[in-house]
C-alpha positions, 0 to 999 in steps of 0.5 A: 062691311068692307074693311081695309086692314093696314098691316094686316099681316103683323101682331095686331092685323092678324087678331082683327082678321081673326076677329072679323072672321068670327064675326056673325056678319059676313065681311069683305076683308081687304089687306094692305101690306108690303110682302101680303102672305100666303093663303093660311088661316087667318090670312086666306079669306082676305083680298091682298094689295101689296104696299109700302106705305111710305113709297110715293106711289103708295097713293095709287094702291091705297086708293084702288084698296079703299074704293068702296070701303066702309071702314079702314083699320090702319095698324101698320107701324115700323119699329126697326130699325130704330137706328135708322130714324129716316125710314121710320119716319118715311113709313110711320109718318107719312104712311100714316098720313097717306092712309088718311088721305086716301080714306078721305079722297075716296069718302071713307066713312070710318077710319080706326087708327092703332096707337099705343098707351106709349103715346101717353106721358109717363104718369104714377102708378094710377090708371090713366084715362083716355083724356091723360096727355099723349106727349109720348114717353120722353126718349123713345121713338117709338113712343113719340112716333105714336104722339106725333101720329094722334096729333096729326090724326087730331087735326085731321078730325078737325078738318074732316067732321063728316069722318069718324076717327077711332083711336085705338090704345093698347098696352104690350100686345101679346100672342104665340104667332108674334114670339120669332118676329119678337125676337127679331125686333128686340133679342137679336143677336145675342140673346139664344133660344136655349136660354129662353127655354131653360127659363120657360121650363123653370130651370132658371130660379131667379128672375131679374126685373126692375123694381116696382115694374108694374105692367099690363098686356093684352091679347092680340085677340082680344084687341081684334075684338075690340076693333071689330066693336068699335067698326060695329058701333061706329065709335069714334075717339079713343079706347084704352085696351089693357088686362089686368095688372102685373107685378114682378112677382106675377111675371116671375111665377109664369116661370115657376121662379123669384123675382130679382128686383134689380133698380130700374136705372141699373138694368136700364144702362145695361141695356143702353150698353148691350144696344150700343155694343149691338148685341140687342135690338132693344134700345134704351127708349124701348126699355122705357116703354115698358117701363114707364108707360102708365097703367091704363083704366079701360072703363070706356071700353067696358062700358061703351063697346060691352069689351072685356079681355078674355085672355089675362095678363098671366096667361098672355105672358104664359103664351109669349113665353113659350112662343119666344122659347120655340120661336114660334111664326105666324106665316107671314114675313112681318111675323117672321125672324127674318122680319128686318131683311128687307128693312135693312136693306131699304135703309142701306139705300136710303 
């Protein structure tokens, strides 16, 4: 196949480079991003376009990119700056809708979108299926960027039969390579390394989380795994991705700590404080996303792709953590702690 990767530079565009590089079928592999990386592993066998997704003349590279492509895999999103809602919606919004329509312009059969289990309404603490609704969690960006981007593609399923459209949603996907563009998007400025190392090394004996947190990750590879998958079978609709479940007490073991269940709203202010103030990147509405996304059930995705993550829950939070405390990059600009330069830079302008 020839396979055009949205964003393949980031978190979730480098476990599927990794992913079809493992793959037994050989594959053209195309990558679409605005600052493509150097040649390193995973990002040497892949044929670069440079593209920002929401510039108006994203539709002459996009289409250059997919000419003769059997499937396009959009992963790219912008997550900050969450203060800057125009440039995000000119990125998300209508990159999204520019990936589509070139993907149908030039006859693409196969287009698999990365959404996210934020796209989901808040539900209890019973694994929701792929038919819970995708109304967003309620006061996050993030989380209704994702709502509205599956209500487009829905219409877009509608229009184009012959198209088949794969929806893609994972929960808080981890891995080492993301930790210094983590800390970029979330921890900055405030937040130093040192501390994060005293808490990865145990020498920091309590742990505060919000009460009753439950919470599931999944590897970034294990996700390239599924997508490779559903390009195999040519699955269309969605496919939640997830491992298993966590508890605060889970979470506080990665770090040979106790948990300090701290109520939700609490905590939640606090942050809403520290991200006025600008100490933190992580606003309120990402707060809920970790907090109030639902647990997903991935039957579908058992049964129907033969997927299973092979990485848990605790060593994905085991991996993160160390990354976070060593700032770990994974040699592109969009895994970088520098990630938000240009970004702040485009907005100034905009």
């Amino acid at each position: 196949m020839k396979v055009v990767i949205t964003g393949a530079s980031g978190n979730v565009g480098t476990g599927v480079l990794r992913a079809l590089a493992a793959d037994t079928e050989d594959h053209e592999v195309v990558g679409v991003c605005r600052r493509p990386p150097g040649g390193s592993p995973p990002f040497g066998p892949v044929t670069w376009h440079a593209c920002d997704l929401g510039d108006e003349s994203a539709h002459k590279v996009l289409d250059e990119a997919l000419r003769g492509a059997d499937a396009v895999v959009h992963t790219a999103w912008m997550f900050q700056p969450i203060r800057r809602g125009n440039l995000l919606h000119r990125t998300n919004d209508h990159g999204t809708a520019a990936v589509f329509e070139a993907a149908r312009r030039a006859g693409v059969p196969h287009v698999v979108h990365t959404s996210s289990i934020a796209a989901y309404a808040p539900a209890g603490d019973q694994p929701v299926n792929e038919d819970w609704p995708t109304t967003g969690i309620p006061g996050s960006v993030y989380g209704t960027g994702k709502s509205q981007a599956e209500a487009s593609i829905a219409r877009f399923t509608a229009d184009n039969p012959d198209v088949t459209v794969s929806l893609v949603r994972p929960t808080l996907v981890a891995q080492r390579a993301a930790s210094a563009s983590f800390l970029a998007l979330f921890f900055d400025p405030l937040v130093p390394r040192w501390l994060i190392r005293l808490l990865r090394d145990g020498r920091i004996p309590l742990l505060p989380l919000p009460a009753g947190l439950r919470v599931q990750l999944v590897h970034a590879d294990d996700v390239g795994d599924a997508v490779v998958r559903i390009l195999r079978r040519r699955a269309g609709g969605a496919f939640n991705i997830a491992a298993d479940t966590l508890t605060p007490a889970d979470l506080a073991r990665v770090v040979d700590a106790r948990a300090l269940g701290v109520p939700s709203g609490l905590m939640r202010a606090a942050v809403a404080l520290l991200w006025r103030l600008r100490a933190i990147r992580m606003s309120p509405g990402w707060f809920d996303v970790g907090t109030r996304s639902p647990l997903v059930d991935t039957t579908r995705a058992r049964t129907e792709l033969d997927w299973a993550p092979r990485v848990s829950s605790v060593d994905c939070a085991r991996e993160q953590m160390s990354g976070l405390a060593d700032g770990a990059a994974g040699g592109s600009a969009a895994l970088g702690r520098d990630r938000l330069r240009d970004d702040n830079r485009t907005a100034a302008l905009t």
